[in-house]
Every structure is written in C-alpha cells, then in structure tokens.
C-alpha positions in Angstrom: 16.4 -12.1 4.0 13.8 -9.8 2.0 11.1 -8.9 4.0 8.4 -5.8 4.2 6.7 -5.4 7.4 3.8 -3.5 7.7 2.5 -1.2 10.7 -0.2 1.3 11.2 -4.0 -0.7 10.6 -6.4 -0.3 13.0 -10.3 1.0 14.1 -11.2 4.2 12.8 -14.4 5.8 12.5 -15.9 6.9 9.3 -14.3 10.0 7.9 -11.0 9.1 10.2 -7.4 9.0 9.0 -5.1 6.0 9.3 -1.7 6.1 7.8 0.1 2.5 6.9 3.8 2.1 7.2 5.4 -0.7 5.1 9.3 -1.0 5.7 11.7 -2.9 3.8 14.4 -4.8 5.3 17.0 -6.5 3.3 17.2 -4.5 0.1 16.8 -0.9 -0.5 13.5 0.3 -1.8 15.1 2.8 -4.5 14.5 0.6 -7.3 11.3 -1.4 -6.4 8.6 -1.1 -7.8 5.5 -0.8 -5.0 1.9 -1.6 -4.6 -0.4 -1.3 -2.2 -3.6 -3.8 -2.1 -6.5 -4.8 0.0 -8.8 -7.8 0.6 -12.4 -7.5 2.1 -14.3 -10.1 3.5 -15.6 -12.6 0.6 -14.5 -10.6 -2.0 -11.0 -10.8 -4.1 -7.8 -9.3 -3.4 -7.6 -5.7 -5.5 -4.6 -3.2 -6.2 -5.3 0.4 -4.0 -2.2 2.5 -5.2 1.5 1.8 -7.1 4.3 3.7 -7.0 6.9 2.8 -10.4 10.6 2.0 -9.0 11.9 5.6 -10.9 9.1 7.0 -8.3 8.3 9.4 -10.9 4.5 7.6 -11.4 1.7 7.0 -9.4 -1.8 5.6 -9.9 -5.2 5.0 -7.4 -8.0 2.8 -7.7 -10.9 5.1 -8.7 -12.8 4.2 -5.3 -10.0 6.3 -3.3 -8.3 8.9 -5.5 -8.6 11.7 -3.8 -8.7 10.3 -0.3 -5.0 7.6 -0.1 -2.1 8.7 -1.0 1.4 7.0 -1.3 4.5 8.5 -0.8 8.1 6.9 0.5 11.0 7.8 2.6 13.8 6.3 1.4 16.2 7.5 4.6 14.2 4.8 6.6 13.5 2.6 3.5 9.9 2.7 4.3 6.6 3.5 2.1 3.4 4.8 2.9 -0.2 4.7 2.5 -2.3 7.5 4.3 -5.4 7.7 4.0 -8.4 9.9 5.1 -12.1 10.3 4.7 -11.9 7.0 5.5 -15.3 4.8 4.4 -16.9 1.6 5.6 -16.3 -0.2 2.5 -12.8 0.5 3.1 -12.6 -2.0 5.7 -10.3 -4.8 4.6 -6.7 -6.5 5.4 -3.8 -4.0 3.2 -0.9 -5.9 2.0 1.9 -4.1 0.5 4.1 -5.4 -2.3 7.2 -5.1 -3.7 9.6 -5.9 -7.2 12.8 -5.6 -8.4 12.0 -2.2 -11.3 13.6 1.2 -11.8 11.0 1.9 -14.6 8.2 4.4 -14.9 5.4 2.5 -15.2 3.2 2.1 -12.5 1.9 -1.7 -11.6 -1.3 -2.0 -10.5 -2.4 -5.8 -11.1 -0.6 -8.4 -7.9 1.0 -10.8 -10.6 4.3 -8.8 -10.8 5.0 -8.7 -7.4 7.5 -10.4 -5.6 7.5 -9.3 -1.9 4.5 -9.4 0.0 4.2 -7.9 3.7 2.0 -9.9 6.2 -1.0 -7.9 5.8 -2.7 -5.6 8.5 -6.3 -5.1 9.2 -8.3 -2.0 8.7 -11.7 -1.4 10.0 -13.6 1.2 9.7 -16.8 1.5 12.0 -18.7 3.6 14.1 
C-alpha cells in the first residue's frame, strides 16, 4: 500500500521555525515527483513548494521564497519542508503530495498528484 505520512505541524510563534516531515512507505521516493500544499481556513487549497522526480528543480510560492525550503533524504525515503520566519498567514493544514515522474519539471498546480498525506496543522500565533 502507497502511503505518505506526515509529521512535524504544530504552534509556533511568529518568526518561529517548524520543519514538516512527509515519509513515503510503499514505493521509493527517487522518481516521484513532490509537492507540498496548504489550506487556510475559507480559502482554497494552494501549492507551497515542488520538487521534480530528477530532484534537479525546485520552485516556491512567491509568499515564502526565501523563508521554506524543501529538500529530501532518500536513505529514510522521507521529504521535507522547513520553514522559518514563520508568519500568521501561514497558518493552515500542509498536505504533501506525491507522482510517479523522473522528469525536471517542477509541478506546482494539485491536479497531477497521485498520493496525498493526511494533512497536518500549522498555527502560527502569539
């Protein structure tokens, strides 16, 4: 059974650090493609960072370049999401995502992605 489970949301004050843990079980994440996306309250689900299966690309949403970053381990089949100077409107339930692609491009729109981990909330308040 494919599965990503996710780890790592949580409170954290404004300008605070979380770092999100997504690990795949059942297939290797070498040649998946990887997204990471978020969902505030009343608004619509929208894509934070990709990673292309090659791993050779990587894109950000324009609201947190310079603050998230994901990387991968692929010894413990596990990607990340860390991210510091954490802000308010940050606050939201993070999803990672997951499809079968060795490619370069990076994904950032939810239609191509197969694999979905539960979801984990983030909150960030003082």
């Amino acid at each position: 059974q494919l599965q990503l489970v996710e780890s790592g949301g949580g409170l954290v004050q404004p300008g605070g650090s979380l770092r999100r843990s997504c690990a795949a079980s059942g297939f290797s994440l070498d040649s998946y493609a990887i997204g990471w996306f978020r969902q505030a309250p009343g608004k619509v689900r929208e894509g934070v960072s990709c990673l292309s299966g090659s791993g050779e690309s990587t894109d950000y949403a324009d609201s947190v370049k310079g603050r998230f970053t994901i990387s991968t381990d692929n010894a413990k089949n596990t990607v990340f999401l860390q991210m510091n100077s954490l802000k308010p409107e940050d606050t939201a339930i993070y999803y990672c995502a997951a499809f079968a692609d060795s490619g370069y491009v990076c994904y950032g729109g939810e239609d191509e992605y197969d694999y979905w981990g539960q979801g984990t909330q983030v909150t960030v308040s003082s």
